[in-house]
C-alpha positions, 0 to 999 in steps of 0.5 A: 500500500501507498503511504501518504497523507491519512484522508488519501488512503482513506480514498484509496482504501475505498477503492480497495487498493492493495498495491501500486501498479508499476507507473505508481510506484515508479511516478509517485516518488519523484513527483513527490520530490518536484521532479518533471516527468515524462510517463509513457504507459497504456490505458488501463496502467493506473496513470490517473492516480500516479499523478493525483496521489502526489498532487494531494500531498502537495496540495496547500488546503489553507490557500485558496488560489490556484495550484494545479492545472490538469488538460486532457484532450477530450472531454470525456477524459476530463471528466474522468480525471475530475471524478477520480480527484473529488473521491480523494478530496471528498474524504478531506476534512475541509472542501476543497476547491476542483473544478472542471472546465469543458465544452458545452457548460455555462462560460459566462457562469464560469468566467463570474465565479472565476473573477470572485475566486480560484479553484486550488485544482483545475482540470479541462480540456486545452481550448476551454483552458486557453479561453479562461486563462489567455483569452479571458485572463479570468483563470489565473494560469500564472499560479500554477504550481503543477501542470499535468497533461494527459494523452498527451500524443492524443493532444497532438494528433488533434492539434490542441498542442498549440493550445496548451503551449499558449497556456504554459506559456504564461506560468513560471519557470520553477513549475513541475510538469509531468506529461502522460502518453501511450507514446512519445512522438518525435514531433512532441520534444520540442514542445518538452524541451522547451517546458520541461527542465531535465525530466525524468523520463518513464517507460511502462512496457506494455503487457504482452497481448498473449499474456493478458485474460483475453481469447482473440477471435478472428472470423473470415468474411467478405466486405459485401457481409459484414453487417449481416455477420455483425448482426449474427454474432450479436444474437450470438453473444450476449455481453455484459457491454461490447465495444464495437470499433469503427475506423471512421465516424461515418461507419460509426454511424452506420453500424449504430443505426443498423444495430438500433435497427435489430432492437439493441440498446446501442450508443455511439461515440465519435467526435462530432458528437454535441458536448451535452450529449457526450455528457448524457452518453457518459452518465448513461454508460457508468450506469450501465444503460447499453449493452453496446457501444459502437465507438471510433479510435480518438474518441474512446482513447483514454475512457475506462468503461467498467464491465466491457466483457467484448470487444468487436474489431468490425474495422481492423485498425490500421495501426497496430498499437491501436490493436492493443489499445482495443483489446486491452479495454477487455480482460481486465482485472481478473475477468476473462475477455473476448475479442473478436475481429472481423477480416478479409483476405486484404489482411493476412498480413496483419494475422501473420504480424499479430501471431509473430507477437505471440497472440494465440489467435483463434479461428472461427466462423458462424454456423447454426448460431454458434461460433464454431472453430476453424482448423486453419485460416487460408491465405497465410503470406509467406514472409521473406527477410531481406537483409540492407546493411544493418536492417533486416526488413520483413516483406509480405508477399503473397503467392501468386496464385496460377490463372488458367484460361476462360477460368471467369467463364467456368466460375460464372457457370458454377455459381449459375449452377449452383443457384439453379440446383439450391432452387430445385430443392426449394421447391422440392 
C-alpha cells in the first residue's frame, strides 16, 4: 500500500487498493520530490492516480488560489480525471476547491465565479483552458504550481498542442510538469524541451497481448457481409457491454443505426458528437444503460468503461498499437475477455504480424448460431527477410496464385449452377 497523507488512503482504501501498479510506484516518488516527468504507459496502467496521489500531498488546503492545472484532450477524459480527484478530496476534512472546465457548460457562469475566486485544482480540456486563462485572463494560469497533461500524443494528433503551449506559456519557470502518453512522438520534444527542465523520463512496457485474460477471435468474411455477420454474432453473444470499433465516424454511424435497427440498446461515440450529449452518453454508460457501444479510435482513447466483457474489431485498425489499445479495454482485472475481429483476405498480413507477437489467435466462423472453430485460416503470406546493411526488413508477399484460361467463364457457370440446383430443392 501507498503511504501518504491519512484522508488519501482513506480514498484509496475505498477503492480497495492493495498495491501500486508499476507507473505508481515508479511516478509517485519523484513527483513527490518536484521532479518533471515524462510517463509513457497504456490505458488501463493506473496513470490517473500516479499523478493525483502526489498532487494531494502537495496540495496547500489553507490557500485558496490556484495550484494545479490538469488538460486532457477530450472531454470525456476530463471528466474522468475530475471524478477520480473529488473521491480523494471528498474524504478531506475541509472542501476543497476542483473544478472542471469543458465544452458545452455555462462560460459566462464560469468566467463570474472565476473573477470572485480560484479553484486550488483545475482540470479541462486545452481550448476551454486557453479561453479562461489567455483569452479571458479570468483563470489565473500564472499560479500554477503543477501542470499535468494527459494523452498527451492524443493532444497532438488533434492539434490542441498549440493550445496548451499558449497556456504554459504564461506560468513560471520553477513549475513541475509531468506529461502522460501511450507514446512519445518525435514531433512532441520540442514542445518538452522547451517546458520541461531535465525530466525524468518513464517507460511502462506494455503487457504482452498473449499474456493478458483475453481469447482473440478472428472470423473470415467478405466486405459485401459484414453487417449481416455483425448482426449474427450479436444474437450470438450476449455481453455484459461490447465495444464495437469503427475506423471512421461515418461507419460509426452506420453500424449504430443498423444495430438500433435489430432492437439493441446501442450508443455511439465519435467526435462530432454535441458536448451535452457526450455528457448524457457518459452518465448513461457508468450506469450501465447499453449493452453496446459502437465507438471510433480518438474518441474512446483514454475512457475506462467498467464491465466491457467484448470487444468487436468490425474495422481492423490500421495501426497496430491501436490493436492493443482495443483489446486491452477487455480482460481486465481478473475477468476473462473476448475479442473478436472481423477480416478479409486484404489482411493476412496483419494475422501473420499479430501471431509473430505471440497472440494465440483463434479461428472461427458462424454456423447454426454458434461460433464454431476453424482448423486453419487460408491465405497465410509467406514472409521473406531481406537483409540492407544493418536492417533486416520483413516483406509480405503473397503467392501468386496460377490463372488458367476462360477460368471467369467456368466460375460464372458454377455459381449459375449452383443457384439453379439450391432452387430445385426449394421447391422440392
Amino acid at each position: 500500500m501507498i503511504k501518504t497523507k491519512d484522508y488519501i488512503k482513506k480514498a484509496l482504501d475505498d477503492l480497495a487498493f492493495k498495491q501500486p501498479t508499476e507507473v505508481q510506484e515508479k511516478v509517485i516518488p519523484l513527483a513527490r520530490n518536484k521532479k518533471d516527468v515524462i510517463g509513457c504507459s497504456q490505458t488501463g496502467s493506473g496513470k490517473t492516480h500516479a499523478f493525483l496521489i502526489p498532487i494531494f500531498e502537495q496540495l496547500d488546503t489553507d490557500l485558496h488560489d490556484l495550484q494545479v492545472m490538469i488538460t486532457a484532450p477530450t472531454r470525456e477524459l476530463a471528466m474522468q480525471i475530475h471524478q477520480v480527484a473529488k473521491h480523494i478530496a471528498s474524504f478531506h476534512s475541509e472542501h476543497i476547491d476542483i473544478r472542471l472546465f469543458v465544452g458545452g457548460s455555462d462560460r459566462l457562469k464560469e468566467i463570474n465565479r472565476l473573477k470572485k475566486s480560484q479553484p486550488m485544482i483545475a482540470i479541462g480540456t486545452p481550448g476551454k483552458l486557453r479561453d479562461l486563462a489567455v483569452e479571458e485572463r479570468v483563470l489565473d494560469a500564472y499560479k500554477t504550481k503543477v501542470l499535468v497533461i494527459d494523452e498527451a500524443d492524443m493532444a497532438l494528433d488533434t492539434g490542441f498542442l498549440d493550445d496548451i503551449d499558449l497556456v504554459a506559456g504564461l506560468m513560471n519557470k520553477d513549475l513541475q510538469m509531468m506529461v502522460f502518453s501511450a507514446t512519445i512522438p518525435e514531433k512532441l520534444r520540442p514542445f518538452l524541451r522547451k517546458y520541461m527542465s531535465r525530466p525524468e523520463e518513464i517507460f511502462i512496457k506494455p503487457k504482452e497481448l498473449s499474456s493478458l485474460n483475453i481469447e482473440h477471435i478472428f472470423m473470415p468474411i467478405k466486405s459485401k457481409e459484414k453487417e449481416q455477420v455483425l448482426v449474427e454474432l450479436t444474437k450470438v453473444l450476449n455481453p455484459f457491454v461490447a465495444l464495437i470499433f469503427c475506423n471512421t465516424k461515418e461507419t460509426v454511424d452506420e453500424v449504430t443505426n443498423l444495430l438500433y435497427q435489430q432492437g439493441l440498446n446501442v450508443a455511439k461515440m465519435h467526435g462530432d458528437i454535441s458536448p451535452r450529449e457526450r455528457k448524457r452518453l457518459m452518465n448513461d454508460i457508468s450506469k450501465a444503460t447499453y449493452q453496446y457501444i459502437v465507438a471510433s479510435d480518438m474518441a474512446s482513447r483514454g475512457i475506462d468503461i467498467d464491465g466491457v466483457s467484448h470487444v468487436i474489431n468490425y474495422e481492423l485498425p490500421k495501426d497496430m498499437e491501436f490493436y492493443v489499445h482495443r483489446t486491452g479495454r477487455t480482460g481486465r482485472a481478473s475477468y476473462q475477455g473476448v475479442a473478436i475481429s472481423l477480416y478479409t483476405t486484404d489482411d493476412e498480413a496483419y494475422l501473420d504480424f499479430l501471431e509473430e507477437k505471440g497472440i494465440n489467435i483463434a479461428y472461427k466462423d458462424l454456423k447454426n448460431g454458434q461460433l464454431v472453430e476453424k482448423r486453419e485460416r487460408k491465405g497465410r503470406v509467406k514472409r521473406e527477410k531481406v537483409t540492407a546493411g544493418f536492417n533486416v526488413h520483413t516483406l509480405n508477399v503473397k503467392k501468386k496464385k496460377k490463372v488458367k484460361p476462360g477460368y471467369k467463364k467456368r466460375y460464372a457457370k458454377e455459381v449459375e449452377r449452383k443457384k439453379k440446383k439450391a432452387l430445385r430443392k426449394r421447391h422440392k
